[in-house]
N, C-alpha and C positions, 0 to 999 in steps of 0.2 A: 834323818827325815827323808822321807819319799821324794823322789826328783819332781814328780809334778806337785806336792803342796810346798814346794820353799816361800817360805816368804820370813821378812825380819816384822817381830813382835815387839812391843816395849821393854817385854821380857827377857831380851838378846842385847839389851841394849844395857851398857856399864857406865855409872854415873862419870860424868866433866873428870874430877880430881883425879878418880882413878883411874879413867882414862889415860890421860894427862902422863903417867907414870909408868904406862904399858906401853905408849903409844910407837917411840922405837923399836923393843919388841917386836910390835904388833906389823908394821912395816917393812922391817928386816924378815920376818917371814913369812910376808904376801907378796914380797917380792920376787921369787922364782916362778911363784906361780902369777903373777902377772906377765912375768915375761915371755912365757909359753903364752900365752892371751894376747899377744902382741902382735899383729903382723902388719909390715910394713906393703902397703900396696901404690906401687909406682912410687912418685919421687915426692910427694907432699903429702899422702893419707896414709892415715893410718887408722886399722880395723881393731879397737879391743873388745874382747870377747868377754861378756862379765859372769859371772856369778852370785852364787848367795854370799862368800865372802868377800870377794870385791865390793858389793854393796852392801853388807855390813861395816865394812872401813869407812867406805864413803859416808855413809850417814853416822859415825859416831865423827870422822871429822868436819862436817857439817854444823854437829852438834856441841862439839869443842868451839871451833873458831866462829863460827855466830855467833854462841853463850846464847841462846833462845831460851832452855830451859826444857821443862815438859810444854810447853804452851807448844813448841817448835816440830815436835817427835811427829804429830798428826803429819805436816806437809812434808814433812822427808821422808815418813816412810810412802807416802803416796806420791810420791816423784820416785824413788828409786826401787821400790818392790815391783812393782812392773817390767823391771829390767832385768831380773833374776828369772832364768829358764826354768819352763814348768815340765819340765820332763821327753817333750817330743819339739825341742827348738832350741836354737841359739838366736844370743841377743847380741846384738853388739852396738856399742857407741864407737861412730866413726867421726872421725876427727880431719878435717884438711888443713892442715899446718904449716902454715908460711911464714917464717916473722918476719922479712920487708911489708909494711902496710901497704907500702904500694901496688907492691906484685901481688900482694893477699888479694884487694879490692878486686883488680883486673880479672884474677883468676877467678873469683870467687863468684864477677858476675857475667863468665862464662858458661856458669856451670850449674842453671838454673835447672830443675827438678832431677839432678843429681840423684838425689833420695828414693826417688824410685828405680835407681839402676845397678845397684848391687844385689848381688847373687852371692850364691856357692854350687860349685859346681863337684855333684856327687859321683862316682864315675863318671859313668855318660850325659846323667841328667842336671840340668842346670834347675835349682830352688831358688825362685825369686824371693827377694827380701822385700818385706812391708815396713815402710817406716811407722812410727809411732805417731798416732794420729793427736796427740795434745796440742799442738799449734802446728803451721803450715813453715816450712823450713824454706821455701823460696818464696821470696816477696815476686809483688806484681810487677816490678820493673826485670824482672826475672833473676836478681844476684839469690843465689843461696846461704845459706846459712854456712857457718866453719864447721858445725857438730851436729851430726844426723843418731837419732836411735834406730835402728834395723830391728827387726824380727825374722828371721828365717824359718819357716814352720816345716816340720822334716816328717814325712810317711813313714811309717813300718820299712820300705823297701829301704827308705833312704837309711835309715838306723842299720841293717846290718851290714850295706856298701860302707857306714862310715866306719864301722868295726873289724872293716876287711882290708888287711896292711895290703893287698894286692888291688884294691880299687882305688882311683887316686882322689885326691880332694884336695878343693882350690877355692880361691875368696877371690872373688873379682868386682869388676866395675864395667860396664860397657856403654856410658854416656858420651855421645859425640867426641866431647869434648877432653875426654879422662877415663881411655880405655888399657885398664890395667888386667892383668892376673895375677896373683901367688899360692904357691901352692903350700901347703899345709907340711909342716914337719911332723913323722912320728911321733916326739916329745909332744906336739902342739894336738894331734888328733888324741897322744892318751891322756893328756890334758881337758881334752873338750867334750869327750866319751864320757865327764863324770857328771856333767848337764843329760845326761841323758838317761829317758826312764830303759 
């Protein structure tokens, strides 16, 4: 399927039972490829980078562990197909991870509009990420949300600097409060080249 039409159908999708019966399978071999999708930025976030089958996983176990049925399949796929890249972007769901709730709270309500402060930085040029406008991720007292969706929307130029092993490329953060880099491994850019038209 063409990198900018991906999306998940009813028709991609495998009933409960049988699911149900694939499903380690199906895990044990999304898992390499999650873990290229993975980067860890600073000491508490972490960036995954998803695709069409990352969100196909997500939405059949969605649809296993609710037991919603067909009634279900409309709002999963319209929560998670938007988060599958359409050919000139990477998506990523970012996560800030803390498990003391106490230090979570603290930090969390440090780091009020977070969401607008991640980037990737393509060679020289920094692509600011847009979060996913469905609800507002920092309340008005300004704490933030734990999990941001990102959109990074990438040019012509930026597509063949990310294809060039001699240009480098980094996923960063640069909010007052939580300013990190990482830079991108080999395995993880030809891992991320297959989002792309």
């Amino acid at each position: 399927m063409p990198a900018d039409l991906r999306k998940i159908t009813p028709d991609d999708l495998i009933p409960d039972a049988e699911y149900a019966k694939l499903r380690k399978d199906r895990r044990a071999e999304l898992l390499p490829v999650k873990r290229l999708r993975r980067i860890a930025l600073g000491p508490f976030c972490t960036v995954y980078f998803e695709c069409y089958e990352t969100m196909l996983f997500q939405v059949q176990e969605m649809l296993l562990t609710e037991k919603g049925g067909a009634a279900q399949v409309p709002d999963e796929l319209a929560a998670y197909n938007p988060l599958i890249p359409q050919g000139r972007e990477l998506v990523a769901t970012i996560m800030l991870e803390i498990d003391d709730p106490v230090r979570r709270e603290r930090a969390l309500a440090r780091l009020g509009g977070v969401e607008h402060r991640f980037f990737l930085q393509v060679g020289g040029e920094r692509v600011a990420g847009s979060p996913e406008g469905d609800q507002e991720r920092t309340r008005e007292d300004g704490k933030t949300a734990s999990v941001h969706f990102v959109r990074f929307p990438l040019a012509e130029r930026h597509l063949g600097l990310f294809r060039d092993p001699a240009a480098s490329l980094m996923v960063g953060c640069d909010h007052e409060g939580y300013a990190h880099l990482a830079v991108l491994s080999p395995a993880t850019r030809a891992e991320l080249s297959r989002d792309l038209a």
